[in-house]
N, C-alpha and C positions, 0 to 999 in steps of 0.2 A: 514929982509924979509926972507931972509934964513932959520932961523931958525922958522919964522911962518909957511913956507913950510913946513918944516919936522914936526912941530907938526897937520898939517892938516891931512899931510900922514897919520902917526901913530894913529889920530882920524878915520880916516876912514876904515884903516885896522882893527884896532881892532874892528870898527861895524859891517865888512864886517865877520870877524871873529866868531862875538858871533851871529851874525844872519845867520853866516853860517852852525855855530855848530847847531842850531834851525832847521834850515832846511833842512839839514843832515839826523838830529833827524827822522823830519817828511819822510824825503822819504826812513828812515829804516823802520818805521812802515809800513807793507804792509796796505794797504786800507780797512778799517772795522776793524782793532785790537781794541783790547778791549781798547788801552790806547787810542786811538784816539777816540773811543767810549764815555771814562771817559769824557777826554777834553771837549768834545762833551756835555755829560751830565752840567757839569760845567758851560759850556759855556750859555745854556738855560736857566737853574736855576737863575743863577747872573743876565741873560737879565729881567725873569718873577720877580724878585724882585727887579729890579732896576726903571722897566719900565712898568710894566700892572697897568694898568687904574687903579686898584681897590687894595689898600697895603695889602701885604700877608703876615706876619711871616715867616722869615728865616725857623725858624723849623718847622712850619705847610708845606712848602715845602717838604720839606725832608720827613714829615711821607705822603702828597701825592704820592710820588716819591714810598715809600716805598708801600703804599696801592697798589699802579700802578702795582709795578713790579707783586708784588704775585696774582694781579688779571687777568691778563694776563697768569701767567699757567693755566687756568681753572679749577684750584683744589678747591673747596671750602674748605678744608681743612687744607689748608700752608696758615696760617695769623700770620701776627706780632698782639700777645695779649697785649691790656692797660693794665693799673691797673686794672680795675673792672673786665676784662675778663678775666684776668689771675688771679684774687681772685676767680672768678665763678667755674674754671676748678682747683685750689689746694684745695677749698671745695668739687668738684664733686668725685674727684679720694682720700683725704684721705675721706670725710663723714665729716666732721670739721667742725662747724664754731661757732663764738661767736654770741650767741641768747638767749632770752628764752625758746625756746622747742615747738614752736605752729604751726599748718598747720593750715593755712587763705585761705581767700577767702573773694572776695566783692559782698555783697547781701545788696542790698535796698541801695545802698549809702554810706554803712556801712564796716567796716572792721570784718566779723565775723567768730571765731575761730569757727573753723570744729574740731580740735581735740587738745588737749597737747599731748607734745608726753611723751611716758612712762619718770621716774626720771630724769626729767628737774625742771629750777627754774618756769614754769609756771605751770607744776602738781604740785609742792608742795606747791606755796603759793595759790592754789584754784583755777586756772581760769575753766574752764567748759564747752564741746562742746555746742554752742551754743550764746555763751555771744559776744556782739557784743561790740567791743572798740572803744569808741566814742572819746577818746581822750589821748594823749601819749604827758609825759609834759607839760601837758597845751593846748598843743595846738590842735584844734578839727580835727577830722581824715576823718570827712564827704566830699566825694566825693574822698578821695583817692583813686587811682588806687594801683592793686595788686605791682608793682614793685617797686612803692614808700612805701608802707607800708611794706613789706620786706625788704628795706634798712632803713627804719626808725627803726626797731624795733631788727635788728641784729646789733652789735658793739663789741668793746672791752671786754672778759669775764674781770670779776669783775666791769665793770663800772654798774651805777644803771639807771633804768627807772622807770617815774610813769603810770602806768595806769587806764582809767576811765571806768570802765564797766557795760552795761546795759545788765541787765540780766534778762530771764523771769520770772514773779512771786514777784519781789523783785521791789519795789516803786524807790527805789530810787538809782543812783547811786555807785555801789562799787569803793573804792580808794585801787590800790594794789601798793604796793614798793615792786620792786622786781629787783633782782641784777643779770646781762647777766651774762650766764657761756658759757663755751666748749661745745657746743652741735652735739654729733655724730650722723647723718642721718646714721641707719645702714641699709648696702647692703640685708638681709633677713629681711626686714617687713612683712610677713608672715610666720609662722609655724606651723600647726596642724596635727591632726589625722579628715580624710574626714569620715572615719569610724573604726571600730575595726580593720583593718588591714593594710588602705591605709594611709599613711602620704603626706603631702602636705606641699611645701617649695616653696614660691617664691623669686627671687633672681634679685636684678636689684637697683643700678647700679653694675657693678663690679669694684669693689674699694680696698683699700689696707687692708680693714679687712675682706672679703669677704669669705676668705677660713677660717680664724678662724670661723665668723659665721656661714659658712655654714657648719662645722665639728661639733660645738657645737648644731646645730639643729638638724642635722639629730640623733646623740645621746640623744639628750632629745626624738626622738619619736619614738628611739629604745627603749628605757628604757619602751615607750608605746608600746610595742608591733609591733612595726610596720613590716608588713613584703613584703610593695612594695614602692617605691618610685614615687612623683609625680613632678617633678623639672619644676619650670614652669619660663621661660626665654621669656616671652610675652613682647612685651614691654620695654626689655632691650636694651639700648642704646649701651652698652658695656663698656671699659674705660681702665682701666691698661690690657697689654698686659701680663706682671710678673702673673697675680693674675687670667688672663683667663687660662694661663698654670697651675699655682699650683691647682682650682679649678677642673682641667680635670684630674692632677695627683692622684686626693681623688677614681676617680674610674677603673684606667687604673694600669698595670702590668709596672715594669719595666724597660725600651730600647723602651717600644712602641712610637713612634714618637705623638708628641702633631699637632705640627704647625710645618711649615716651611716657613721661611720669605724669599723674593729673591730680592736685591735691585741692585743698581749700584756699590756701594764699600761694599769692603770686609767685612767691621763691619755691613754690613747692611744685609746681608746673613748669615741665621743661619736655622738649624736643632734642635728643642725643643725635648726632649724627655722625659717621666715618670722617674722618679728617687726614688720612694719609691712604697713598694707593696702597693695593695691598703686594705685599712680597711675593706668593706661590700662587697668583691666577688659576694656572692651570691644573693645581692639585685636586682629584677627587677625595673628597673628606664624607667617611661617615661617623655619624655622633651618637654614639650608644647613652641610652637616657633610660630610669628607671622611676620607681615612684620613691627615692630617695633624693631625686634631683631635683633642686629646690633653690630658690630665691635669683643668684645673679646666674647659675647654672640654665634657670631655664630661661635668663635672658638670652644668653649666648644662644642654646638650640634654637631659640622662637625668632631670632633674628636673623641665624644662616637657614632655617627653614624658610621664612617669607619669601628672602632674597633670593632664592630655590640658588644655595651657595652649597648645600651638605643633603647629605638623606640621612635623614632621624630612625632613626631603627632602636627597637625597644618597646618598653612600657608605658604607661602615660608616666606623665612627670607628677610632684607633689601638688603643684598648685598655689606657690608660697607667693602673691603677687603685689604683697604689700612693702612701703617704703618707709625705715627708719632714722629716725636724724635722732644722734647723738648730742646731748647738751651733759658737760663735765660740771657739774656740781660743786663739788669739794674736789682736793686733789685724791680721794679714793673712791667716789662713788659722782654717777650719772645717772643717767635720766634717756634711756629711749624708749621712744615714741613714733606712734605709727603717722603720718605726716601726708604721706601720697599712695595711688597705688600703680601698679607697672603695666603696661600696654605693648602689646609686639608692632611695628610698624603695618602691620598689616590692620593695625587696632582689635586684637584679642585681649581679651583682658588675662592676665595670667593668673590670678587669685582665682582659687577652687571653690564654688559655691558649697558651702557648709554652713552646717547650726553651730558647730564647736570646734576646737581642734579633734574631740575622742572622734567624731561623726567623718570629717577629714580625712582620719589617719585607715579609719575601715573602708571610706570609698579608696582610699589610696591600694589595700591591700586586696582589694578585689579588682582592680582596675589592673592590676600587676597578673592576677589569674584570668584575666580575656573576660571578665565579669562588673565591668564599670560603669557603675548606676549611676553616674552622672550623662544627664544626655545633653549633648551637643545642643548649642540656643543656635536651632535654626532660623530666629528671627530678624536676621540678616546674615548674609555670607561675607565671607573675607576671601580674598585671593591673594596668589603669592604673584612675585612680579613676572610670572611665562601663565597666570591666568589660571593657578590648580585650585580647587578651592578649599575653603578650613570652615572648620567652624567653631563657634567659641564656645564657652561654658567654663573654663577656668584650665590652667595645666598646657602643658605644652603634648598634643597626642602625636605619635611618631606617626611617619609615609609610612612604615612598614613594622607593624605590630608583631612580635619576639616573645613570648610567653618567657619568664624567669624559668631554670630546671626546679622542680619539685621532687620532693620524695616521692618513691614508690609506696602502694600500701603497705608491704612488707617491713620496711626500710621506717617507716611511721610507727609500725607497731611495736620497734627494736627500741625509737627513741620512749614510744609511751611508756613499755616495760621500766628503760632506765630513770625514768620520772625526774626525782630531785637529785638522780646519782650520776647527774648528768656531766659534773664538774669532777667526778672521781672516773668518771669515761675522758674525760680530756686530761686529765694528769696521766693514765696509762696510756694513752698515747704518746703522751710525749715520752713517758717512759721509755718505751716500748724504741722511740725513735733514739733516742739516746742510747740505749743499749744497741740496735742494729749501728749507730756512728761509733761507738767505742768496739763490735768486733769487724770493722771494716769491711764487712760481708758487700758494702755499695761501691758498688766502681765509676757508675753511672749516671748521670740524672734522671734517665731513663731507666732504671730499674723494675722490674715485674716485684710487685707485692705478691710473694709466696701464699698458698694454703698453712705452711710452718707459720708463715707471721703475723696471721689472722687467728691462728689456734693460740698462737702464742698471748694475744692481746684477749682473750676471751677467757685464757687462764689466770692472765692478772687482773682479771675483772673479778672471776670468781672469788680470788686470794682477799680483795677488799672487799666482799662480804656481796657484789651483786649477782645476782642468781638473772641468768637469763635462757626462759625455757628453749630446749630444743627446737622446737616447732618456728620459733621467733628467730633462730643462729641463723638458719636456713637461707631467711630474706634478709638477713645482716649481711651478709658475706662481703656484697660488693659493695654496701656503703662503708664497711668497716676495713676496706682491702683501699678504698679511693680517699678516706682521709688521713690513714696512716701513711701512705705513700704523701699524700701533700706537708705530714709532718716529717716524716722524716727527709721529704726530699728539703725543704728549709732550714734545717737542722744541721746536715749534713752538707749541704751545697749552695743554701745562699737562697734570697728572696725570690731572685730572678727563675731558680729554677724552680720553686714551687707554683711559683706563678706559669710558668709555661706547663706545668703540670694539669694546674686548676682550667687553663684555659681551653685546654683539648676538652675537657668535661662540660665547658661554659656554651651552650645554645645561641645564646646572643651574640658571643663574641665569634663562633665556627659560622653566622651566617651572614658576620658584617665581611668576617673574612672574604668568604667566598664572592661579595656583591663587592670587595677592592680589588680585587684580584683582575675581576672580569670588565673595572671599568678601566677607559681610556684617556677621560676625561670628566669633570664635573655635570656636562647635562647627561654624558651618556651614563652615568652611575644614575642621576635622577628617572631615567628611562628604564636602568635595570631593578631598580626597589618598584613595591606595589605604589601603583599611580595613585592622588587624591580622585575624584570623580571628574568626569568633565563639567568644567565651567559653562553656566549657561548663557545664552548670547546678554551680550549686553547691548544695553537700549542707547 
């Protein structure tokens, strides 16, 4: 009996012991520590998978958990990337990916190539702007949507696809075998001469070959003659933060400061600065900027503007002014995170004061109509290095403010009528333009859009069931006369001419014109756009 005593004892102490050590434990944690937080977490987790109504995958938890955390900073920006998103953003930033070479779109039901792009395997085994693929593999393509027919048709370079294409003119079906390659979407899809003097380079996204391109363009349209620059950053998203600095280093001086990042830790704070002279001194550059232009795009503008290097002509920029640093996870999925935010040497902040991105994206589209409720923080000034002054608030604002083209009222009330038939209005067009390339009525790139081919396009609207009252043709006439001419001048003649098409119509782009044309040099171009205000004396 004795000895049962004593082993009770020693049962009990030692329980008293290890549940003491336990709770010991818990009354060091002060209340709300992170470890009792963890527990905590733990603890919920195990309850919702052992015990909610409805069975959830252990690790579908976990990446809830995880969506949870990072939705709760309000950043739209810090997400944990899948597989497909995180293939989306190392396509976007090197230009990469395994395809065959074609920019699609869906017209009439139909998957139909807009363009091959220049030395891919779909220029060289023949496909054709225009040819609709009706079937990939075998199997028919009718009613795919755009995103399925993008990943159906991108894969492995060297794997093989078949393709079935209806083509106009041609009875019967083409069968093409053609074998995915490495296909680079490069950062300057645009480069010409606008006239004997002016060059014209768009540039979007900025990606990792971005400055090689844009070094080898601008020299191809010196070798033309070129003797103004027209750098047009419309539309850009932005993307490598390396490649918005090296792009800004091609036209700035030595020690000039590029960007400056400012974050919480030490590695996340940094001062970018030029580090090679620059090639074209003397070139006058205007940089056409919209509220599409965004993250290392409005690096580049905020840093030739400080340096008074370029005149910013355009709309305000987006205001994207935050810094992401990628951490690789697994080998399919990552981790970006928002880490710092971006600064123009001039120290503007380039992040747009906003409650959300929706609240962001409406100051953005009023800022574009001369109506930007964001006001300038006069609570200190900034100047550019000849003394002009800025003011911050978020976004990069042009010297000289360019209203986007808008519809007419007319021209609004044609699209209102077409409502949701607005995708059966863009298959007769192209219709429309494919029929004027098969009777070779175009000799020209400059061709006149007829009264015949504006009637013509309003009859095939009728035939697919859209009714558009008379009263409403009236104000149609010229929006429906200027984008059949842009389709079929593309169609029939190539990117380049469409584009020189659109461009005569573009506001922005006929008045950066006219301010390269007339300068001589970089300050005197800064002399020709509207001035910032005068600077006031400094103390």
């Amino acid at each position: 009996m004795k000895h049962r005593k004593l082993f009770l004892v020693a049962g009990i102490v030692l329980v008293a012991l290890v549940s003491g050590g336990w709770l010991l434990q818990h009354e060091a944690e002060p209340a709300g520590s992170v470890y009792r937080q963890a527990r905590l977490f733990e603890d919920v987790l195990a309850h919702v998978a052992d015990y909610y109504v409805d069975s959830v995958d252990e690790r579908q938890l976990y990446q809830m958990a995880i969506d949870g955390l990072l939705d709760r900073l309000h950043d739209p920006y810090s997400v944990f990337m899948k597989r497909d998103d995180f293939r989306a953003l190392a396509e976007a930033t090197s230009g990469n990916y395994g395809g065959l070479g074609i920019q699609i779109d869906v017209r009439d039901g139909w998957i139909t190539v807009i363009a091959p792009l220049p030395e891919t395997p779909a220029e060289r085994a023949g496909i054709k702007s225009g040819d609709q693929i009706i079937a990939l593999d075998g199997r028919s393509t009718e009613g795919w949507k755009s995103d399925q027919a993008v990943k159906e048709l991108r894969g492995e370079a060297g794997s093989a696809v078949e393709l079935r294409v209806r083509r106009v003119g041609v009875e019967q079906p083409l069968t093409f075998q053609i074998t995915r390659a490495t296909i680079h979407i490069r950062s300057v899809y645009m480069s010409l001469m606008l006239d004997d003097k002016v060059g014209f380079i768009a540039l979007s996204p900025v990606s990792e070959t971005s400055t090689a391109e844009l070094t080898e363009a601008i020299l191809d349209l010196t070798k033309k003659k070129m003797k103004s620059l027209i750098l047009d950053l419309r539309g850009n998203p932005g993307g490598l933060l390396t490649q918005g600095i090296a792009v800004s280093d091609l036209f700035l001086d030595p020690g000039q400061e590029v960007v400056e990042t400012r974050g919480r830790t030490p590695t996340s704070s940094s001062v970018y600065r030029d580090t090679k002279p620059q090639e074209w001194p003397g070139l006058p550059i205007v940089v056409l900027v919209n509220g599409g232009s965004a993250s290392a795009a409005e690096i580049i503008a905020g840093a030739l503007q400080d340096h008074d290097r370029a005149l910013v002509v355009g709309a305000p920029t987006f205001g994207k002014g935050l810094v992401q640093s990628l951490w690789q996870l697994t080998p399919e999925t990552a981790l970006k995170l928002t880490t710092a935010r971006w600064f123009t040497p001039s120290g503007r902040t380039i992040q747009r004061k906003s409650r959300n991105l929706e609240d962001q994206e409406a100051q953005v589209a009023l800022a574009e109509q001369g109506r930007d409720t964001t006001q300038p923080d006069t609570t200190q000034l900034f100047h550019t290095d000849h003394g002009r002054v800025e003011f911050g608030g978020g976004g990069i604002r042009p010297d000289l403010f360019v209203p986007a083209d808008t519809l007419s009222a007319p021209e609004r009330a044609f699209v209102k009528v077409l409502g949701s038939k607005i995708p059966a209005y863009r298959d007769v067009l192209l219709s429309s333009a494919l029929e004027l390339k098969r009777s070779g009525r175009l000799k020209d790139p400059t061709f006149t859009v007829t009264d015949d081919m504006v009637r013509a396009v309003l009859g095939r609207l009728r035939t697919r069931g859209v009714s558009v009252p008379d009263s409403v043709v009236a104000g149609a006439e010229t929006l429906i006369a200027r984008e059949l001419g842009y389709e079929a001048a593309q169609v029939v003649f190539g990117r380049t001419a469409e584009f020189r098409r659109r461009m005569a119509d573009d506001r922005q782009i006929r008045e950066a014109l006219a301010l390269a044309r007339r300068a001589k040099s970089p300050q005197d171009l800064l002399a020709l756009g509207t001035p910032h205000p005068a600077a006031p004396p400094r103390n």
